[in-house]
C-alpha positions, 0 to 999 in steps of 0.5 A, spaced: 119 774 159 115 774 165 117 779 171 112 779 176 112 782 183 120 782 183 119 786 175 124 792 175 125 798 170 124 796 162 130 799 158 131 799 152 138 799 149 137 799 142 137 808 142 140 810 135 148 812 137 147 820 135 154 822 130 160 823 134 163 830 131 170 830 131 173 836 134 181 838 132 186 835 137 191 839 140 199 838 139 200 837 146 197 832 148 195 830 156 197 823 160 191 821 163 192 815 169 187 810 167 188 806 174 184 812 177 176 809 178 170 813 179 167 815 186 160 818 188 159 825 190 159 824 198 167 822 198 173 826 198 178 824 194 183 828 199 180 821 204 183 815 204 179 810 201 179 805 206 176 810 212 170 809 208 169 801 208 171 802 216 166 806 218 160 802 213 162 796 217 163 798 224 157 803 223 151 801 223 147 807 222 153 810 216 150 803 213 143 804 214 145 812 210 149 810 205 144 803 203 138 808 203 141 814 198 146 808 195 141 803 193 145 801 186 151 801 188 156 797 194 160 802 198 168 799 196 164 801 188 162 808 191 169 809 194 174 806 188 176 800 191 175 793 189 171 787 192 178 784 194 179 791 198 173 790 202 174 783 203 180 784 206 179 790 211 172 786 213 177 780 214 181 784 218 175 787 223 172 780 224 177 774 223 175 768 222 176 763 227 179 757 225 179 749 227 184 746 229 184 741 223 184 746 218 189 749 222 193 742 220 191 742 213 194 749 211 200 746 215 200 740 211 199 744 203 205 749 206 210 743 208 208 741 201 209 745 196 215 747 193 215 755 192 220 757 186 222 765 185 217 768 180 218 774 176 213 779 175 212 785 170 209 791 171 203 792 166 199 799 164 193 794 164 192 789 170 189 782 169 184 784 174 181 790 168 181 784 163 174 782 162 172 777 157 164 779 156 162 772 153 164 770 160 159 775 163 152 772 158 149 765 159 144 763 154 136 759 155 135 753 151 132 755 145 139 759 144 135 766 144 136 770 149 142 772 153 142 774 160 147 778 164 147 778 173 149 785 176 151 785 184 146 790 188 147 788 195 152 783 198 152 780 205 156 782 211 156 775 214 163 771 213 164 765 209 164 759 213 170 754 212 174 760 208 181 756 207 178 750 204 173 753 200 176 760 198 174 767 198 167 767 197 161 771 198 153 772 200 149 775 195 142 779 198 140 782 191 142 782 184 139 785 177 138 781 172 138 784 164 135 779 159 136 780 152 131 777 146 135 776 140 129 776 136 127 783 137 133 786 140 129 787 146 133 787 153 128 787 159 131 788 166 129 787 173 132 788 181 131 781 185 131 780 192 133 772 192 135 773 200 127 773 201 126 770 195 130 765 198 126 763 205 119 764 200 120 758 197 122 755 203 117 757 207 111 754 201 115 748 199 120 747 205 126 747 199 131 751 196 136 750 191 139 757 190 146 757 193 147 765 194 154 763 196 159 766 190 167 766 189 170 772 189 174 769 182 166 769 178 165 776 180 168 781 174 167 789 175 161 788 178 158 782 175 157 775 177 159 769 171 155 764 167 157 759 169 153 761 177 147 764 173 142 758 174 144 758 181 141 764 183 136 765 179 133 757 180 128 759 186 126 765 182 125 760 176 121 755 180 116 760 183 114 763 177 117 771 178 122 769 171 122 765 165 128 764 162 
């Protein structure tokens, strides 16, 4: 494995797990809502969550704050909310200004399709929860390692032609984890595919990478295998990764 400029922090994962001692459980037993997610230290949890999101994307120095003292975390993570809830409020900030044709392509889907009442059932886990790991981890040729692709860092520019293709979004940084399943070692390290981008571009006059990604291939913070080649390829082609 081979990180150069872009070479991250090593971790290994494979720390013996220490006996957990089982401690007497009381009669009474407590209900705990599962549905309330984690916040950093900065938020207040009496605030609506949404605030937060409005002042990051109309703030330019509340933005430059939060990246600075946040630099692993997205700020719809770091207030609870979802990738989804931060799409919608930026959509709402800065609509997108749409064509007259895709105008007359949405008017032609609605005209035809025939909508039939559905009935939905309330959960204690949303679809949304659910993650299928296996769709998370991508495998080199030989078979022999595994590689998984966190977000780090989102663009704020809005998808071009969004009501053909779909809700998607721009990818600045990410970090690739990789596992040898030889050895069990796991290597892992920060990439900026933004610069390293316009660096392929600028010494070959190509790129290959489509930082471009649909909302539905993001799980819980991290990018589906099925995107993992092209993001990392110009990464691969100037030789900061082997995989």
């Amino acid at each position: 494995m081979d990180f150069k400029r872009y070479f991250g922090k090593i971790q290994d994962r494979n720390k013996e797990e220490k006996p957990v001692i089982a401690e007497e459980k009381s009669e009474v037993v407590e209900e705990v809502d599962t549905n309330i997610k984690k916040t950093l230290d900065f938020v207040d949890i009496k605030k609506d969550p949404h605030e937060y999101i409005l002042r990051y994307l109309k703030e330019q120095k509340y933005k430059d704050w939060f990246n600075r003292n946040y630099p692993n975390h997205t700020i719809y993570e770091a207030v609870g909310l979802s990738l989804s809830d931060y799409l919608t409020i930026k959509r709402e900030l800065f609509p997108e200004a749409k064509t007259v044709q895709d105008e007359k392509l949405d008017e032609e889907i609605n005209s035809n399709v025939n909508f039939k009442p559905t009935t939905t059932h309330e959960t204690k886990t949303s679809f949304d929860e659910f993650i299928d790991e296996r769709i998370l981890v991508s495998h080199n040729a030989f078979g022999n390692k595994e590689m998984k692709i966190k977000i780090l860092e989102v663009s704020d520019e809005s998808a071009p032609l969004a009501s053909k293709f779909g809700d998607r979004v721009k990818l600045n940084k990410i970090i690739v984890t990789i596992k040898h399943l030889e050895n069990q070692q796991v290597e892992e390290g920060e990439f900026d595919i933004e610069s390293i981008e316009q660096e392929l571009i600028e010494k070959r006059h190509y790129t290959s990478t489509n930082r471009w990604v649909p909302v539905n291939d993001i799980k819980n913070g991290y990018v589906t295998n099925t995107r993992h080649t092209t993001l990392i390829s110009d990464a691969v082609a100037l030789d900061y990764i082997i995989f």
